[in-house]
C-alpha positions as CSV (number, residue, x, y, z in Angstrom):
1,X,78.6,126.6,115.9
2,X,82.4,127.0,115.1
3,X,83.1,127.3,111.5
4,X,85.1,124.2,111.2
5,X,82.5,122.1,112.6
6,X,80.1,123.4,109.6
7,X,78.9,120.7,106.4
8,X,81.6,120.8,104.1
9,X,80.3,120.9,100.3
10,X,80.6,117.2,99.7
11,X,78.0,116.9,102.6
12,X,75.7,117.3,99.5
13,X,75.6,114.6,97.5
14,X,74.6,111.2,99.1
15,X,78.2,109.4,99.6
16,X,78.3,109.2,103.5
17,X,79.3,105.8,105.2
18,X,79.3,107.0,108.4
19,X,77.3,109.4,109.6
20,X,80.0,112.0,110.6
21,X,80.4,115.2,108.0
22,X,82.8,114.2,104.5
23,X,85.0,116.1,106.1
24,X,86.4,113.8,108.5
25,X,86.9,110.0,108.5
26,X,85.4,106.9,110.4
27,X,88.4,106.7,111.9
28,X,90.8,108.7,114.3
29,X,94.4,106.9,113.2
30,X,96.8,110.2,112.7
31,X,97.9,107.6,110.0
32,X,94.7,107.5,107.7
33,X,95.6,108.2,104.5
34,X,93.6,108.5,100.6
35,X,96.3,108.9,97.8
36,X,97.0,108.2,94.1
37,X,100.1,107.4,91.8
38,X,100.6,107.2,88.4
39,X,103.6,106.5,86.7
40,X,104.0,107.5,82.8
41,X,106.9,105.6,80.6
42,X,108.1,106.0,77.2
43,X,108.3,102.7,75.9
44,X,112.4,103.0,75.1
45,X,113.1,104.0,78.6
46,X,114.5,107.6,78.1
47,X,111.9,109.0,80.5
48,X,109.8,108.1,83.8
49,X,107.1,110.5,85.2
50,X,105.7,109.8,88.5
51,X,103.4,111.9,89.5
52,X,101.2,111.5,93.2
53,X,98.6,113.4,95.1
54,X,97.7,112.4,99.0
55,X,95.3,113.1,101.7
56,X,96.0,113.0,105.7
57,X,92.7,113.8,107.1
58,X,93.8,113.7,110.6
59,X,97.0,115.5,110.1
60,X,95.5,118.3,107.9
61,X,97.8,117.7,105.5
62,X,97.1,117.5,101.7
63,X,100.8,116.8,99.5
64,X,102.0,115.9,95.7
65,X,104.8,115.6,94.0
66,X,106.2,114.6,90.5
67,X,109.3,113.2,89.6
68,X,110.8,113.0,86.2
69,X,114.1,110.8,85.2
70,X,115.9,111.6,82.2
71,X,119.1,109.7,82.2
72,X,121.2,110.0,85.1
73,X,119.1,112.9,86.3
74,X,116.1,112.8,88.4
75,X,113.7,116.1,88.7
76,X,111.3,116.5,91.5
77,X,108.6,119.2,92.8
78,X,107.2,118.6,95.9
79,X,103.8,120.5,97.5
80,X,102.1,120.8,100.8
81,X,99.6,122.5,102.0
82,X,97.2,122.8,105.0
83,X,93.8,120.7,103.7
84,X,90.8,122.8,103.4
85,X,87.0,121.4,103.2
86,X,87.0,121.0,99.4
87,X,87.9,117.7,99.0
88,X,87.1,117.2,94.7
89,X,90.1,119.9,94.0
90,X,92.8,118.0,94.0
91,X,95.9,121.0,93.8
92,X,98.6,121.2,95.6
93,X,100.8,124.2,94.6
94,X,101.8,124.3,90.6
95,X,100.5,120.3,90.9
96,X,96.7,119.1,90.0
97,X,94.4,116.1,88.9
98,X,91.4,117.0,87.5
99,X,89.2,114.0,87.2
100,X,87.2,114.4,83.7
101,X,85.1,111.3,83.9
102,X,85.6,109.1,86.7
103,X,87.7,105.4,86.1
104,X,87.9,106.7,82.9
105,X,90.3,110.1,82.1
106,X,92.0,112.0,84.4
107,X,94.0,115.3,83.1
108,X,97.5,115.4,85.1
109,X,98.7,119.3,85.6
110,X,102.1,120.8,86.9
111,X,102.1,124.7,86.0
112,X,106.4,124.4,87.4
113,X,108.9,125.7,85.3
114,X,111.1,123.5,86.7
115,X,108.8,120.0,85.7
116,X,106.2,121.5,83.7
117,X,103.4,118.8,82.1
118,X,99.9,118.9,80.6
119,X,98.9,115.0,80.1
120,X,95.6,113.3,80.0
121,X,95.0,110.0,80.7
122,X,92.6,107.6,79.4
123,X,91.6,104.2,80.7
124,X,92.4,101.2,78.2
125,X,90.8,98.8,81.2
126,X,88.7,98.8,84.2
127,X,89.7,99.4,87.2
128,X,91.2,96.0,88.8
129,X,90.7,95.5,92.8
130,X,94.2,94.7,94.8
131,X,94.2,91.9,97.6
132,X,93.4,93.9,100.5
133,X,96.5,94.7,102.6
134,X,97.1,94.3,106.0
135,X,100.2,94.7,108.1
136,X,100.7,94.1,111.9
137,X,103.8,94.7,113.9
138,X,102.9,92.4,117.3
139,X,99.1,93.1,117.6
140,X,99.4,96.7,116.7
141,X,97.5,97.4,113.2
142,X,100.2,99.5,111.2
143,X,98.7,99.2,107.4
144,X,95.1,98.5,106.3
145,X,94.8,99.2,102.6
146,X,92.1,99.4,99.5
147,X,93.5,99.9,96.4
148,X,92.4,99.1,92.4
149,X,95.0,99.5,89.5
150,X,94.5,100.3,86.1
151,X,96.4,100.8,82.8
152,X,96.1,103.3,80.3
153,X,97.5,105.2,77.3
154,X,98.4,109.1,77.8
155,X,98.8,112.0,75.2
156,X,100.4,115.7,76.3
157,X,104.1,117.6,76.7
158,X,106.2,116.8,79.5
159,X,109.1,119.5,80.2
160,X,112.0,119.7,82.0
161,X,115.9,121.5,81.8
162,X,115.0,122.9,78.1
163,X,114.0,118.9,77.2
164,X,110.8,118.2,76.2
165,X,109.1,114.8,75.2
166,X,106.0,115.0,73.3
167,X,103.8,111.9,75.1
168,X,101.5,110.1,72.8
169,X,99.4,106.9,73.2
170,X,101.3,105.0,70.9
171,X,105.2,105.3,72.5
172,X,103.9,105.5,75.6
173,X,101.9,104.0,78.8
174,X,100.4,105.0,81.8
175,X,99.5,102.8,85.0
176,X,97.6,104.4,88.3
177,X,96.9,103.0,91.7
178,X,94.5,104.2,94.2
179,X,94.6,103.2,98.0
180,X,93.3,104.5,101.1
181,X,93.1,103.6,104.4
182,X,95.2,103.4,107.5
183,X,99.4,103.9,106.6
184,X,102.4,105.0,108.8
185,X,103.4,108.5,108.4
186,X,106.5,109.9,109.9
187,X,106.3,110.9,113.5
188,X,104.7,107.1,114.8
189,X,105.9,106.3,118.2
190,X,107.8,102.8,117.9
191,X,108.6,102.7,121.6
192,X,108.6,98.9,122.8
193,X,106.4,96.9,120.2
194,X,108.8,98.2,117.6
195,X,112.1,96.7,119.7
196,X,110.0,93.8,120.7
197,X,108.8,93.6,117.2
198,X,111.9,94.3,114.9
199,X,111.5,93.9,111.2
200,X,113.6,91.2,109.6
201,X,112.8,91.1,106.4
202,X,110.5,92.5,103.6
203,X,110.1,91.1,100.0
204,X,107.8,93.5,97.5
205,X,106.8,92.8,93.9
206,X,104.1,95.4,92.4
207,X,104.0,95.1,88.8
208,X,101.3,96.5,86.7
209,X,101.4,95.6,82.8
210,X,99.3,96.8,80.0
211,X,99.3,95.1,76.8
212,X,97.5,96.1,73.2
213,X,94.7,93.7,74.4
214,X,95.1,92.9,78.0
215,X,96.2,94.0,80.9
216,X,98.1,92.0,84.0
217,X,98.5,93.0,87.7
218,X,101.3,90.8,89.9
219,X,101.8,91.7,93.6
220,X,103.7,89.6,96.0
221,X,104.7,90.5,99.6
222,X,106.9,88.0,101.8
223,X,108.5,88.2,105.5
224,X,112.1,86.8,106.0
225,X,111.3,83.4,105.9
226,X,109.2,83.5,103.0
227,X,106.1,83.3,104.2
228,X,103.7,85.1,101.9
229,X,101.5,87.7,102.8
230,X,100.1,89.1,99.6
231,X,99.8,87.1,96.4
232,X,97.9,88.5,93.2
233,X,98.3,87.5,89.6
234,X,95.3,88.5,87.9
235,X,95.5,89.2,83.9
236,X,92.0,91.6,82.3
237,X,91.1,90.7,79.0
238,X,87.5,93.0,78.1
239,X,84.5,90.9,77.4
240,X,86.4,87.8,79.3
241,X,86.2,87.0,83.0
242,X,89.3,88.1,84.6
243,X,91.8,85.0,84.8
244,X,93.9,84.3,88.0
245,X,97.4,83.1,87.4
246,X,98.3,81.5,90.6
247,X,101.4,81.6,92.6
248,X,103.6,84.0,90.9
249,X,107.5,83.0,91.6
250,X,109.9,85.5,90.6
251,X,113.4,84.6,89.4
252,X,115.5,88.2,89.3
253,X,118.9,88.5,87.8
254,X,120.5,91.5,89.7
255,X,123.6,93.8,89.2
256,X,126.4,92.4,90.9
257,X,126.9,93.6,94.5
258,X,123.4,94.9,94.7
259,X,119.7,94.3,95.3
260,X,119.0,96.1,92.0
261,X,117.5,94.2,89.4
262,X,118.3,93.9,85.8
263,X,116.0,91.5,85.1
264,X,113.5,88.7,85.8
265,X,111.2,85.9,85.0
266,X,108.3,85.8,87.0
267,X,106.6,82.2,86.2
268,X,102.8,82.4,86.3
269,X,99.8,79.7,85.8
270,X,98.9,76.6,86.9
271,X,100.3,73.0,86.2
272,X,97.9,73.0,83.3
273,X,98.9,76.1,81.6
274,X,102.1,77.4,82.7
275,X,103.1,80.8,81.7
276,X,106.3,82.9,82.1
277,X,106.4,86.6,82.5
278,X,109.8,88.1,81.0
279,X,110.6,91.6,82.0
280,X,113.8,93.7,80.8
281,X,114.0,96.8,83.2
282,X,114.5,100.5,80.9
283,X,114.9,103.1,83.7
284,X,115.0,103.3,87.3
285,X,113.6,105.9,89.9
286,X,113.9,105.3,93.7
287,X,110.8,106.2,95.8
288,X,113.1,107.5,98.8
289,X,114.3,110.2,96.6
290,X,112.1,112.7,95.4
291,X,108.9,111.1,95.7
292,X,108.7,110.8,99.4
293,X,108.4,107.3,100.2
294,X,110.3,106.3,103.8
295,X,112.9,106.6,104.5
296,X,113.3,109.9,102.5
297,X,115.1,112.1,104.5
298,X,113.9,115.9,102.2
299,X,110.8,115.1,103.0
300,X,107.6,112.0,103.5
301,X,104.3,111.9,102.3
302,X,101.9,113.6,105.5
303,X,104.4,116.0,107.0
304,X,103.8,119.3,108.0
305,X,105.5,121.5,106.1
306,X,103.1,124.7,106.4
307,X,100.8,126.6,103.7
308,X,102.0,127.1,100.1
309,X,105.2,124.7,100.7
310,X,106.5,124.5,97.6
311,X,110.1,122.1,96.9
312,X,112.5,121.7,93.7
313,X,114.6,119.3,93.5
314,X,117.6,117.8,91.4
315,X,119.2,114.5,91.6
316,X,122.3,113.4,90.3
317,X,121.2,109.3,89.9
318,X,125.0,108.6,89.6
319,X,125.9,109.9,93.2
320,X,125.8,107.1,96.0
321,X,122.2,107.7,97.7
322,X,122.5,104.8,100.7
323,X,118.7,105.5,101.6
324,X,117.3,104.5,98.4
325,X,118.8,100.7,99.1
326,X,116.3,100.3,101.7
327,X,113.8,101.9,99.8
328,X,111.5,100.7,97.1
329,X,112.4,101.2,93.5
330,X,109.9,101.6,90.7
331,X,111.2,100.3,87.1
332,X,109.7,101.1,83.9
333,X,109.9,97.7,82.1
334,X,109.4,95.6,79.0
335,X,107.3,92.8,79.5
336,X,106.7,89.9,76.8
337,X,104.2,87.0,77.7
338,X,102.6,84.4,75.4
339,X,104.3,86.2,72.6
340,X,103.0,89.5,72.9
341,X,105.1,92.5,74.3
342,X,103.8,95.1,77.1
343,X,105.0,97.9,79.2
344,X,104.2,98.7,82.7
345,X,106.1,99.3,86.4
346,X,108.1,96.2,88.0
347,X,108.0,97.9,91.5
348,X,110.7,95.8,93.7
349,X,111.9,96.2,97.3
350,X,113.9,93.6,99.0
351,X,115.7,94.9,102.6
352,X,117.1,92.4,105.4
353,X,116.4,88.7,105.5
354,X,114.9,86.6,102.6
355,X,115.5,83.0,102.6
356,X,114.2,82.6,99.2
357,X,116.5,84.8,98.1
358,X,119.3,83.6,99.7
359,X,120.2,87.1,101.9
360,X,120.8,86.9,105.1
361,X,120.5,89.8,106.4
362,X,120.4,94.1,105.5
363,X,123.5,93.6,104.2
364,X,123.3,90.8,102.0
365,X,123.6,91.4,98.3
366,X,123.8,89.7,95.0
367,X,126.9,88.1,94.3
């Protein structure tokens, strides 16, 4: 028997679904995936942390990276390595999650004297399930998704450039997502579906919000035309049954000449009850740059990169970056609802046609 085809150590504990080694997935999409984010905010908007660890078992790739913005300037490390058959050590390079009680604290690592942290996170709420996703382009199954979400409070150091922000539960809040499943990673062939098939428009609100006593999840996904795709408004209140909000409709006042909002009122509820969701947006930090959403162009989330690739980064945020515009952007924001004031992400991406919106096209921006 070759030694890769050997039981891996997670063959050990009774977790299988399929019966094929833990090693490998029910699946052979090059595009399976298994990957976390969290994002850590002070609650005056001098600093965002995001920090992400990802898994491509068909590609043999495992990759993080963390991305700090401190005013105008935005510091990334990124790590990739060849994935080996331990799949609980999750290290990449000078970046690590140790998981000290599952759902419930997690310590966050980055030994880099470039972004150096030492945080642990502690759930203030359970873990929320997301809509499940799903996204075709003609009949061809491009994304299929689980994911939960959860808020909590962090304590630790974060350093960076001689700064260094002592993080504590009080002035600050952490939000994680966890998804897994089938996702594109650079190198998929579009070919003919993808010119038969062209993308029009794509409309994304992801907005996790923890409050002192509750904690709200909004997601909304729409085509060009406004069709909806994904809809969740969902708000966790401990020793309540978790209350659905309805439709969420967002109104988003923009800077002028962009797609970049300042901020918005996402109205929630039903006819009986109706609620509105204000948000003020801090700080700012586009996934294309740094953090390795599409369509980087440094480097994407699954790549080959070879062993022990380890990447430092600084961004000036005041340069023109055209990429990040048809990327999405991930805000740290202030929320208030029913009186009470929160903090959490208001992840937005808006690119070609919206109707609602009124764009027209990739062009289109706020007047």
């Amino acid at each position: 028997m070759a030694d890769d085809d050997r039981p891996v150590p997670l063959d050990e504990y009774p977790v299988h679904q399929v019966p094929l080694s833990m090693k490998h997935v029910a699946t052979g999409d090059r595009n399976a995936y298994d990957r976390c984010i969290f994002h850590i905010l002070d609650h005056q908007g001098r600093a965002l942390l995001i920090v992400g660890l990802g898994v491509y078992p068909n590609l043999g790739v495992i990759d993080a990276y963390a991305t700090l913005r401190v005013g105008d300037t935005l510091h990334a490390v990124r790590a990739s390595d060849a994935l080996d058959e331990d799949r609980m050590r999750l290290a990449v390079g000078p970046l690590r999650i140790e998981v000290e009680e599952p759902l419930r604290r997690l310590r966050l690592v980055s030994d880099d004297d470039s972004l150096s942290y030492d945080l642990t996170w502690t759930a203030d709420f359970p873990a929320l399930w997301e809509p499940h996703h799903l996204q075709r382009r003609g009949d061809r199954l491009t994304l299929e998704g689980r994911r939960f979400v959860q808020a909590g409070s962090v304590a630790g150091v974060v350093r960076a450039a001689g700064e260094e922000f002592r993080v504590t539960a009080a002035d600050w809040t952490g939000t994680r997502d966890r998804s897994w499943g089938v996702r594109p990673v650079p190198g998929e062939e579009g070919g003919r579906l993808a010119e038969e098939h062209p993308t029009e428009g794509f409309h994304w609100i992801w907005c996790p919000v923890r409050f002192e006593d509750r904690f709200l999840m909004v997601i909304v996904q729409e085509d060009a035309d406004g069709h909806r795709s994904l809809n969740e408004a969902t708000l966790v209140r401990p020793g309540h049954r978790d209350r659905q909000l309805g439709w969420p409709q967002a109104e988003i006042t923009y800077r002028p000449g962009t797609r970049h909002p300042e901020s918005a009122l996402v109205h929630l509820g039903d006819v009986r009850k109706p609620r509105e969701l204000q948000v003020e947006v801090l700080t700012s930090s586009p996934l294309a740059i740094g953090a390795g959403y599409p369509p980087a162009d440094d480097w994407q989330h699954g790549t080959w990169q070879g062993r022990g690739w380890v990447d430092r980064r600084t961004y000036d945020l005041t340069d023109a970056h055209p990429l990040a515009a048809y990327g999405v952007t991930d805000h740290a924001a202030r929320f208030r609802l029913d009186g009470r004031t929160g903090h959490g992400i208001f992840e937005y991406g808006s690119f070609g046609r919206h109707d609602p919106s009124g764009f027209a096209d990739f062009t289109s921006v706020a007047p």
